[in-house]
N, C-alpha and C positions, 0 to 999 in steps of 0.2 A: 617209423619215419624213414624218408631214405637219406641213402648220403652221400653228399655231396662228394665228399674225399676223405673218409675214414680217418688214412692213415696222418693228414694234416691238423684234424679237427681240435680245438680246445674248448674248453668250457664257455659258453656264452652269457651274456650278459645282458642277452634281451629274454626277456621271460614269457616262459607258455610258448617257447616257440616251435619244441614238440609237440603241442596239443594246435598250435594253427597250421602246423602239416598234416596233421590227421583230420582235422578236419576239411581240409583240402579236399585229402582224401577222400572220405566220408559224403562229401559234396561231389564227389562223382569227377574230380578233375582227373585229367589225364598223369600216369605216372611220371611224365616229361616234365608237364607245367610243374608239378610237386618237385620237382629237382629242382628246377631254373626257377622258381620259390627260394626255396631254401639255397641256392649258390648264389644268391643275387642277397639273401638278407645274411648270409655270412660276409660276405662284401660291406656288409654296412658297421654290422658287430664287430669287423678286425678294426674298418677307422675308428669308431668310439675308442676301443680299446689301444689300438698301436698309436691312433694318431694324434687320439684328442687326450689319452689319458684316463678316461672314463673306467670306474672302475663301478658304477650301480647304472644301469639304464634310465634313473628317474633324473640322474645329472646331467639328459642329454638337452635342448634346447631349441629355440627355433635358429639362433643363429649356428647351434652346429648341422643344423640343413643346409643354412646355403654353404657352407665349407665341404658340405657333403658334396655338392653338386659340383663345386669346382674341384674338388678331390676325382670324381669322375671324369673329371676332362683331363685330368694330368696324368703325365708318361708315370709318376711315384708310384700311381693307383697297383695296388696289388689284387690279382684274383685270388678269388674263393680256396685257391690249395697254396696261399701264403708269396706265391712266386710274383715275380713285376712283370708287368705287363707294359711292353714301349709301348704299342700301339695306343693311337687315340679313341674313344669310345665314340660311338656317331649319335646325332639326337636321339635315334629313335631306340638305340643301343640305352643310352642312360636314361630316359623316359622309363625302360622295362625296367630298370633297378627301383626308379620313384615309384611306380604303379605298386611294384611288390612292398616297396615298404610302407606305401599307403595303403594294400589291401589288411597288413600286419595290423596298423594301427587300429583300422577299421572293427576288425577282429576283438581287439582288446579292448575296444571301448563298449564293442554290442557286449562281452562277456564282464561288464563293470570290473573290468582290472586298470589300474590306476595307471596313466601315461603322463608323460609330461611332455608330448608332441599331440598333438591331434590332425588328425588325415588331410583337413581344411588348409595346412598351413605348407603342404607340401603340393608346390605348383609346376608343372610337368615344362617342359623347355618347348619353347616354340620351333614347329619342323617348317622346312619349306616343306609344300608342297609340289614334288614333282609330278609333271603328267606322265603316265607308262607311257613309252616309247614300244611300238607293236612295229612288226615289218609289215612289206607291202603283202598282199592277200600271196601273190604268185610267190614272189619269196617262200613266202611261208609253204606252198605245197612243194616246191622245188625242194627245201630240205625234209617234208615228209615225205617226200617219193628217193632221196638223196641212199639210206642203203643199197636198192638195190641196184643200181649204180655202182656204189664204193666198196661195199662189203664181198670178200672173192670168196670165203664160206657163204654155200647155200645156206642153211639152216640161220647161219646169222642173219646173213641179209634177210632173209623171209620173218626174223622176230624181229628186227628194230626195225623194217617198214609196218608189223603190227603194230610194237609200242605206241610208235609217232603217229599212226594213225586215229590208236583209240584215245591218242592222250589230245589231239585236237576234235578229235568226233565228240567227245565227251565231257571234257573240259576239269578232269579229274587233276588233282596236287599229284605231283611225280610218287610223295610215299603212299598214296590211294590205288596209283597203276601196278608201281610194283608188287604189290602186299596182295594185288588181287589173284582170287582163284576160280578155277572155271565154274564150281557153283555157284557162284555170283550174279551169274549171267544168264537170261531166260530165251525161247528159242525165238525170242521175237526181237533181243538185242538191250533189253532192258538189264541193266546192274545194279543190286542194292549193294551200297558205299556203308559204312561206319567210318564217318570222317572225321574233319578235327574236332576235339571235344566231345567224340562220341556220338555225335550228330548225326542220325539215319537221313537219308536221300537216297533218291536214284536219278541215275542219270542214263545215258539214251546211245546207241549204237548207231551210226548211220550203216546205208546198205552197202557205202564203202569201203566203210569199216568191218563190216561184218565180213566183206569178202577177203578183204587181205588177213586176217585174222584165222578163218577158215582155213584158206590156202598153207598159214604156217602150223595151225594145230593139224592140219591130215599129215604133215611134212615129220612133224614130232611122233605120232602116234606112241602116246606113252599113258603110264598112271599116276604121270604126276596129278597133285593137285592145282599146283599153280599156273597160274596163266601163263607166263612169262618166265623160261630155268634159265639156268644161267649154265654157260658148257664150256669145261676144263677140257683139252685136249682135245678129243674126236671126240668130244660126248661127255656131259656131265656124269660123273662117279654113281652118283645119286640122283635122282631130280627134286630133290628135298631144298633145295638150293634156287632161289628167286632171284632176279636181275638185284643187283643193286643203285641204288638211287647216282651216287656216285658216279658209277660207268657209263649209265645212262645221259646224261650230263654231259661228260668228258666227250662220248660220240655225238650228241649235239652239237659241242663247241669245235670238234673238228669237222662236221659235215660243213659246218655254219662256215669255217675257217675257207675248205676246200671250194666252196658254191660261189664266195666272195661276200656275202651279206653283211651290209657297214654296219645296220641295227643289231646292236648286243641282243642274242637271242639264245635262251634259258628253254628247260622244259616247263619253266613257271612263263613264261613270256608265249607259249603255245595254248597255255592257258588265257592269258590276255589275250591272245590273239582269237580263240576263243565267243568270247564275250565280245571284244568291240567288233567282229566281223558282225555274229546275229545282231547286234545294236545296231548295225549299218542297214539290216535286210528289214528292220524293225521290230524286232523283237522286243517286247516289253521287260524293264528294269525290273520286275519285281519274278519276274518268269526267271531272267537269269540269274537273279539272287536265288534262287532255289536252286538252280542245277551246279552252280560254283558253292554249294551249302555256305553262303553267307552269313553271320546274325545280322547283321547290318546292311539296310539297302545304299548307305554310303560308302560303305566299301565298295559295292559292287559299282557305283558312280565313277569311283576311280579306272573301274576296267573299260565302262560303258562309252565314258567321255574319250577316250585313248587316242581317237585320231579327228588328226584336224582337218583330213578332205570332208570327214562327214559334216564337222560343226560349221565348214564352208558352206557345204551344201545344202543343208538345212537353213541357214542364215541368208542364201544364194532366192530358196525356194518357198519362202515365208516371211521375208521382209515386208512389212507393209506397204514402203514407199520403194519397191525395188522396181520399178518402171519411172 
């Protein structure tokens, strides 16, 4: 199994709960989700046990659910390595605690081991639903084309006008761009992903992309493998060393800072932007649910619906009684 925090860890009182991490495992999840598993049901095993008193997991109850839940909202709640946490938890933050202890339950009831909660009884908290806020289209190229502008290292400038370009050409999660290596990539601009949850897709290089891309690997000319090094001083040490998600990020939020752009804008947010631009040109929802490796075409609904000139203009140009 993994672990969470070794050196905090004490005996548990929910049972089989190493055998519902290996099985995790075993089911092919990602060693992440097996963490944030197991830190989210130690979160639960410290309340029985610190808060409620609970010394056999069969004592626990439906009403010690909802105490669970407002034990989540409160500044008391302690994480998974025993310490307090002031901060408040946000829905969709204490949802992932419920899901995991409802997948736990689930577990113990397909394997006939006796619970005295069942999965049914644990009800997830209602989120709003916010609409992604996306900038406007030209925003959006202004900070792709914004390194080489800002950046007074050539080499730099010429890899984070790559990043930004393949990460909106493509529509790839920032830890897909970074992680990527140049065999990835076929000579027509095609890239096979292993994305989240292991999920094979490919997704697409535009010829824009392909050229700024070009331009900064002739510039490199090296053996790394990776797309994207990361460079200590006049040159990275090694090139064994890939951008990290992080930095990538932080130069976003300063181009974004320097350009003036009022819409909060992420390398996850060039992802939305992404998706709801093709939605705009009409691209079909279930097309971009494959190149954003969705399971779900409702997720992808959240990226697709993003702006409200388009659902103007659709509403503008299909009204029945709009004359």
């Amino acid at each position: 199994m993994t672990k969470a925090d070794s050196d905090n860890k004490k005996v548990t009182i929910l049972p089989h709960l190493d055998d519902f991490l290996l099985h995790l495992q075993s089911n092919n999840y990602s060693p992440k989700t097996v963490y944030n598993y197991e830190r989210d049901l130690i979160v639960f095993d410290g309340f029985l046990q610190d808060d409620l008193g609970l010394k056999d997991f069969q004592d626990a109850s439906k009403q010690a659910l909802e105490r669970y839940k407002a034990y989540l909202m409160s500044t008391d709640r302690k994480t998974a390595r025993k310490t307090q946490n002031k901060a408040n938890l946000g829905a969709y933050s204490r949802n992932r605690h419920l899901s995991a202890l409802r997948s736990y339950l689930k577990y113990l009831i397909d394997g006939d081991y006796k619970t005295p909660i069942v999965p049914e009884n644990i009800k997830l908290i209602k989120t709003d639903k916010k609409i992604a806020k996306v900038a406007e289209l030209q925003d959006l190229i202004k900070l792709i084309e914004s390194p080489t502008k800002f950046e007074k290292n050539p080499i730099i400038a010429k890899r984070n006008r790559a990043m930004l370009e393949v990460l909106f050409a493509t529509g790839l999660r920032i830890s897909e761009l970074v992680n990527l290596k140049k065999n990835q990539i076929d000579r027509e601009g095609k890239i096979f992903v292993l994305g989240k949850g292991k999920k094979e897709r490919f997704v697409y290089l535009t010829p824009r992309a392909i050229k700024y891309l070009k331009i900064y690997l002739t510039e490199r000319n090296d053996d790394s493998p990776h797309l994207f090094i990361s460079y200590r001083g006049k040159r990275a040490p090694t090139q064994d060393h890939h951008v990290s998600p992080n930095y990538l990020q932080e130069k976003i939020k300063k181009y974004r800072e320097i350009l003036g752009i009022n819409v909060p804008t992420s390398a996850h947010s060039l992802r939305h932007g992404f998706a709801t631009y093709l939605a705009e040109k009409g691209a079909s929802p279930a097309a971009i649910q494959i190149l954003l490796g969705h399971e779900s075409l409702d997720t992808t609904t959240r990226y697709v619906h993003a702006s409200h000139r388009f659902a103007k203009k659709t509403h503008q140009k299909f009204h029945p009684l709009k004359d």
